[in-house]
C-alpha positions in Angstrom: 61.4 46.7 -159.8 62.2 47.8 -156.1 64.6 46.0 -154.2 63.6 43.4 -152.0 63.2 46.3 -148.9 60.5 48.3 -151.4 58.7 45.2 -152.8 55.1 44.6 -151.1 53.4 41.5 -150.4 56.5 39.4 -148.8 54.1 38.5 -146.0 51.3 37.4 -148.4 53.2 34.9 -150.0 52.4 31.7 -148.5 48.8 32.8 -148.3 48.7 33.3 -152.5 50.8 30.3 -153.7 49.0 27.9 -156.5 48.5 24.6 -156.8 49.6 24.1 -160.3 52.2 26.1 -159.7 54.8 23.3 -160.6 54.4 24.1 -164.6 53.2 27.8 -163.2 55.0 30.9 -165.0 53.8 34.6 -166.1 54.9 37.9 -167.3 56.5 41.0 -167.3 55.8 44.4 -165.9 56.9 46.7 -163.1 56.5 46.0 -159.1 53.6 46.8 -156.7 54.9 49.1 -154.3 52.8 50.7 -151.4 55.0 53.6 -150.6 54.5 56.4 -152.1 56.3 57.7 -155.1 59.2 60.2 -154.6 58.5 63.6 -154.0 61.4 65.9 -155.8 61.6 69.5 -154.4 63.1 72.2 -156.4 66.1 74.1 -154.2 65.6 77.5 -152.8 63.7 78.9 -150.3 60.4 79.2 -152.4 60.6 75.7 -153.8 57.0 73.8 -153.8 57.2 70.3 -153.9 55.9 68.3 -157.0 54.3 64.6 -157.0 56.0 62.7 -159.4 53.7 61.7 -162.4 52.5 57.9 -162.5 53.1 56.2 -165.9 49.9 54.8 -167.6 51.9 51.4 -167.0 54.4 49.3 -165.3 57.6 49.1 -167.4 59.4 46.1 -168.3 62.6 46.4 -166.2 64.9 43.4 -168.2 65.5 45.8 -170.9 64.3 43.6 -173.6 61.1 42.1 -175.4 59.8 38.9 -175.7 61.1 38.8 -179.6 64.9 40.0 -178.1 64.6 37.2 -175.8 64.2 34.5 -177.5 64.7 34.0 -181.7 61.5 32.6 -183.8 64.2 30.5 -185.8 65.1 28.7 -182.3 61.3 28.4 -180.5 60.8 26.8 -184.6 63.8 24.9 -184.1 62.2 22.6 -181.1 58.8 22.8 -182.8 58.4 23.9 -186.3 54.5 24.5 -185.7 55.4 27.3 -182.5 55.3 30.8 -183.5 55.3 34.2 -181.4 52.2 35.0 -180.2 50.6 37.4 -177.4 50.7 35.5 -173.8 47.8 38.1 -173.4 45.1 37.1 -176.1 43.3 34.4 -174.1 39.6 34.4 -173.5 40.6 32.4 -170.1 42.8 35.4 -168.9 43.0 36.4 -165.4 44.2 39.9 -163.8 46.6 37.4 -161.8 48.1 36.2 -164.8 49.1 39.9 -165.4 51.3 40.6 -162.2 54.4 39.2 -163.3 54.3 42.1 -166.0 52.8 44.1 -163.1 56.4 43.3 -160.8 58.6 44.3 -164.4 59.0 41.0 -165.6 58.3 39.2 -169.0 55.7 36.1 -169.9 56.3 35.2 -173.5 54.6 32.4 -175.5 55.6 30.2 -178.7 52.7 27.7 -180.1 50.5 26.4 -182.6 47.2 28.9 -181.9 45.7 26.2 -179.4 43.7 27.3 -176.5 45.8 27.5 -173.3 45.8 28.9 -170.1 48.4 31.0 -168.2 50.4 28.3 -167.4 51.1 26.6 -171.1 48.2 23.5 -170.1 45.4 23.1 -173.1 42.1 24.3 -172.2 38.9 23.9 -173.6 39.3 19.9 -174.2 41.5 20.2 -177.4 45.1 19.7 -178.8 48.1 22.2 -177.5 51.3 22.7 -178.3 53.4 25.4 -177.2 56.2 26.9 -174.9 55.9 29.1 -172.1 58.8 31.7 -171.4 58.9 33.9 -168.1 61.3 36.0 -166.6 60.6 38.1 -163.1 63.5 40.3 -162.3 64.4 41.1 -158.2 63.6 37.4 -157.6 66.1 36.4 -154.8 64.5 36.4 -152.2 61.7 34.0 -153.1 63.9 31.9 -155.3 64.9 30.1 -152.1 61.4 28.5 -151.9 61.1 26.6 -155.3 64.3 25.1 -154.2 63.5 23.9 -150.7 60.2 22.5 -152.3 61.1 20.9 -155.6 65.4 21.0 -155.4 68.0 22.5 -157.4 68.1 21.2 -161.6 70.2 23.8 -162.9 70.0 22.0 -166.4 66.1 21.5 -166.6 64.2 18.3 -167.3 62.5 16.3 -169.9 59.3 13.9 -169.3 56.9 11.8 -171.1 56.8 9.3 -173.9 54.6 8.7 -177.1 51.2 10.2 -175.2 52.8 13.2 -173.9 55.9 15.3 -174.0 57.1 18.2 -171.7 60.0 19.8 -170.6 60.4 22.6 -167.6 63.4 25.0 -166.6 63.3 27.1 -163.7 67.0 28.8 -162.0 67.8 32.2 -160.8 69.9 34.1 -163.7 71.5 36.8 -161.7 68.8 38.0 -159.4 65.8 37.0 -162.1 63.9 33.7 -162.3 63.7 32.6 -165.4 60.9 29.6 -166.0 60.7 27.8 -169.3 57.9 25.5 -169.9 57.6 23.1 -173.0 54.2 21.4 -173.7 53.3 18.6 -176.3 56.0 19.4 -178.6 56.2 16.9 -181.4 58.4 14.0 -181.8 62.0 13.7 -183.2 63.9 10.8 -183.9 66.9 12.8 -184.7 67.7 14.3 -181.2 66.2 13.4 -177.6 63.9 16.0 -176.0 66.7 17.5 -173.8 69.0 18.2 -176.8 66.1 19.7 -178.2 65.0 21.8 -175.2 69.1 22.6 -174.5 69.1 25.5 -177.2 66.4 27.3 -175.7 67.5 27.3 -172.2 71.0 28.3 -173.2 69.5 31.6 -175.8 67.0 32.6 -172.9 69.6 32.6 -170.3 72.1 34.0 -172.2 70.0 37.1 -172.8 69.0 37.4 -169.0 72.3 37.1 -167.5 73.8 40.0 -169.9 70.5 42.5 -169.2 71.1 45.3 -167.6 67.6 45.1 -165.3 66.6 48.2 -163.9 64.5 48.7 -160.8 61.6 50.7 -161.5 58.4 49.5 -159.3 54.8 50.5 -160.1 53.4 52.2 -157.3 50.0 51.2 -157.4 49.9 47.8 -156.2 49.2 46.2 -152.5 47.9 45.7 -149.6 45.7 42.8 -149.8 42.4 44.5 -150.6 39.8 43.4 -147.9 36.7 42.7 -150.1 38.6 40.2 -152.2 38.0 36.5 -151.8 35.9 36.8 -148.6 36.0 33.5 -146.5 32.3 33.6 -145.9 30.6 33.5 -149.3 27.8 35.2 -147.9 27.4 37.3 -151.1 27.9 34.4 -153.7 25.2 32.4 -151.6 22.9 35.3 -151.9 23.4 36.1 -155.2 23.8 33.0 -156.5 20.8 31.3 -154.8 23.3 29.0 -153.4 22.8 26.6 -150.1 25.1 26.5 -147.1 27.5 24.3 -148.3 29.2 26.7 -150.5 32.9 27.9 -149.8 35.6 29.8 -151.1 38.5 27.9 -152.1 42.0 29.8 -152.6 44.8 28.0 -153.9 48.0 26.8 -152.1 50.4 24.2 -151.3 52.9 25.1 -154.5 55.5 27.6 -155.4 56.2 28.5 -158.3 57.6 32.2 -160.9 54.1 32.5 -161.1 53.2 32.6 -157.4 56.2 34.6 -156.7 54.8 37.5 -158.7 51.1 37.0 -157.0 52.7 37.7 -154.1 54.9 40.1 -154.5 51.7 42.4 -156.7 49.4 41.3 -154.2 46.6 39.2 -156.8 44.2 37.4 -155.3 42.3 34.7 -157.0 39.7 32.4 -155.7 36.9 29.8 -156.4 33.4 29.5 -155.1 32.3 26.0 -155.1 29.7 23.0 -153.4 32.2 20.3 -152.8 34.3 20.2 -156.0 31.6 21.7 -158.2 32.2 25.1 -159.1 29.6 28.3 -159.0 32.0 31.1 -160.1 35.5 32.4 -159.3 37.8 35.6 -158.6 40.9 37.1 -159.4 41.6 40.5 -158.7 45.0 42.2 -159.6 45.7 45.2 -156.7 47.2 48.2 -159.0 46.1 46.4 -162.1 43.4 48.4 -163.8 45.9 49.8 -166.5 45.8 45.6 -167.7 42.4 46.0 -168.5 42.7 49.7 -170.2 45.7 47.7 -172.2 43.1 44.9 -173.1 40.6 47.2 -174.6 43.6 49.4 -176.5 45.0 46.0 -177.8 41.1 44.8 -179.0 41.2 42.2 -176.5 37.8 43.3 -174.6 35.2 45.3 -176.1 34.6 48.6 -174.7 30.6 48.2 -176.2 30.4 45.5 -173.4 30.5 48.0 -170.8 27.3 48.1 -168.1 26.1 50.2 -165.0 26.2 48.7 -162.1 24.3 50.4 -159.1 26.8 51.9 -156.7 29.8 52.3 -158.5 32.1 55.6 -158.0 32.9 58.1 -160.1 35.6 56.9 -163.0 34.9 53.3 -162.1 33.8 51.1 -164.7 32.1 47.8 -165.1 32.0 45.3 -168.8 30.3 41.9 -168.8 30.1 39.3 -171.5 28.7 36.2 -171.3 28.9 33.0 -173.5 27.7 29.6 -173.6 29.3 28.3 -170.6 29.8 31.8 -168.3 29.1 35.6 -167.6 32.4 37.6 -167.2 32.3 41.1 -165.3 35.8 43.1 -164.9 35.0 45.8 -163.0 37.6 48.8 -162.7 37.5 49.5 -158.9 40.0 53.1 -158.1 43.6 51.2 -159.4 41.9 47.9 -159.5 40.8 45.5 -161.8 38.8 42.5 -160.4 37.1 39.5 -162.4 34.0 37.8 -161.9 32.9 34.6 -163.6 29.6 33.2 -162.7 28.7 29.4 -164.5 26.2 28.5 -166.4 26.4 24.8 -166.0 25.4 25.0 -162.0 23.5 28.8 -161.5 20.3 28.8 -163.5 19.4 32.6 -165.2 23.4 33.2 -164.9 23.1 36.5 -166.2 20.8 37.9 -163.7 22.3 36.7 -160.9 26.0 37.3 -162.7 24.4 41.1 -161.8 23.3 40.0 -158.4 26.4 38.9 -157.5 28.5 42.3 -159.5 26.4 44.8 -157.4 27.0 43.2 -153.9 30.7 42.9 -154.7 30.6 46.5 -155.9 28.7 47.2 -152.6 31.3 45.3 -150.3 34.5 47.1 -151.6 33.0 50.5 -150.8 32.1 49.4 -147.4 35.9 48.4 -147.1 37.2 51.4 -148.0 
């Protein structure tokens, strides 16, 4: 992705840190960029110039896949039930979770087909085992952070005991951060966690330090889009039939691979909540709306889910889907993609206000623009 002079969002960073962002890590994909793309003009006095074609997505600038990265044979070394699987095919997915492949990176996982979120931690109340590979390239300038906040342990760590096992890695390889995260992994009594996680760590680098990284950033990304994660929560309040006591809570306080790539993509992500109970939530990924076209090629959303929504502009696009325990709305707004998740535990007929609270958003980012 760009250097460090072309990358946007430097000055959002501190406001789009997580708070989990300790085990946080995500993926690949090229850089948000808010300069234009290069203009090449043909010589000679009638030469016209010619805007430089925008792929349909960001490339992965390491060179190399999440199967050239790290072996099967050595992620089923550690933990004979983890297998390659798609970071990607998660019903909990977030358009943040996408901007490390947004900024050219990698986010690769290894486990045994529990539910998880983006950051290798079981979801959904059952069992999880897996491990969590991610690689952002053009990383040195918000390496510096982690180690000012958590130190320098060039050689990882291993934690836990018979309850719980887990292992984390995080260094700069060359100018890319590489974060390793191992969850729950089962027991051994012929080797010790760390000589078990050591293999890993020393493939994964290995590979890094010897790609040749490219630095190709997608120009689609940032600045901070205005209607996102509003302070107010005026529209959820309305929408929701909410009292005054709800607020919009966006993470901070951490720093982490996966914060780094929020900020550098510029994704937002918020909750709406009264007191610690939550109403619905945000995430919005500036640039990102070839993730959701790649969702629906990859049959991760349905394109039968799609739904009007009053207002919306030409070639924008709304789908909702809504389960048990939440509506879900991605909306594609221009060259973004936003989510809305409205709950049913705490907003009574979620799905009408779900559309309630779709149409005002929709309404808001048109005023902005």
């Amino acid at each position: 992705m760009g250097t460090t002079t072309k990358r946007v969002g430097a000055a959002f960073a501190s406001m789009f840190a997580t708070t989990m962002l300790l085990v946080a890590c995500t993926s690949g994909g090229a850089g948000g960029d808010d300069s234009e793309p290069s203009t090449p003009v043909a010589s000679g006095p009638t030469a016209t110039a010619t805007a430089t074609p925008v792929a349909d997505s960001p490339v992965t600038e390491l060179g190399v896949d999440c199967a050239g990265l790290l072996s099967a044979e050595t992620a089923g070394a550690f933990d004979a039930s983890w297998t390659p699987r798609d970071y990607y095919d998660r019903d909990s997915v977030r358009p943040s979770d996408y901007a490390i492949a947004q900024e050219g990176g990698l986010s690769c996982t290894w486990n045994d087909g529990g539910s998880s979120d983006g950051k290798n931690n079981p979801t959904g109340g059952g069992g999880y085992s897996g491990l969590l590979v991610q690689v952002l390239p053009h990383a040195g300038d918000t390496w510096p952070r982690f180690v000012e906040i958590y130190g320098d342990d060039p050689d990882g760590r291993c934690f836990g005991d018979e309850t719980f096992r887990g292992c984390t890695f995080d260094q700069l390889v060359g100018d890319s951060w590489v974060s390793i995260i191992a969850t729950e992994f089962a027991p051994s009594v012929e080797a010790t966690s760390e000589q078990r996680f050591a293999p890993v760590v020393a493939e994964v680098t290995e590979v890094v330090s010897s790609a040749d990284v490219v630095d190709d950033p997608w120009p689609l990304g940032g600045p901070a889009r205005p209607w996102s994660c509003v302070a107010d929560a005026a529209l959820e309040r309305e929408a929701l039939g909410a009292g005054d006591d709800l607020f919009v809570l966006t993470p901070g306080g951490g720093w982490s691979v996966y914060a780094a790539a929020w900020s550098r993509a510029v994704a937002t992500s918020c909750s709406i909540l009264d007191d610690t109970t939550p109403y619905s939530s945000e995430s919005v990924l500036a640039g990102g709306a070839w993730a959701l076209d790649q969702r629906i090629e990859f049959g991760l959303l349905d394109p039968d889910t799609a739904v009007s929504v009053p207002g919306l502009a030409d070639g924008d696009r709304a789908y909702r889907s809504c389960s048990a325990t939440e509506c879900v709305t991605d909306l594609v707004l221009g060259d973004d993609w936003a989510r809305l998740t409205v709950d049913r535990a705490t907003v009574p007929d979620t799905e009408a206000a779900s559309e309630r609270l779709v149409e005002g958003y929709v309404a808001r980012a048109a005023a902005a623009v």
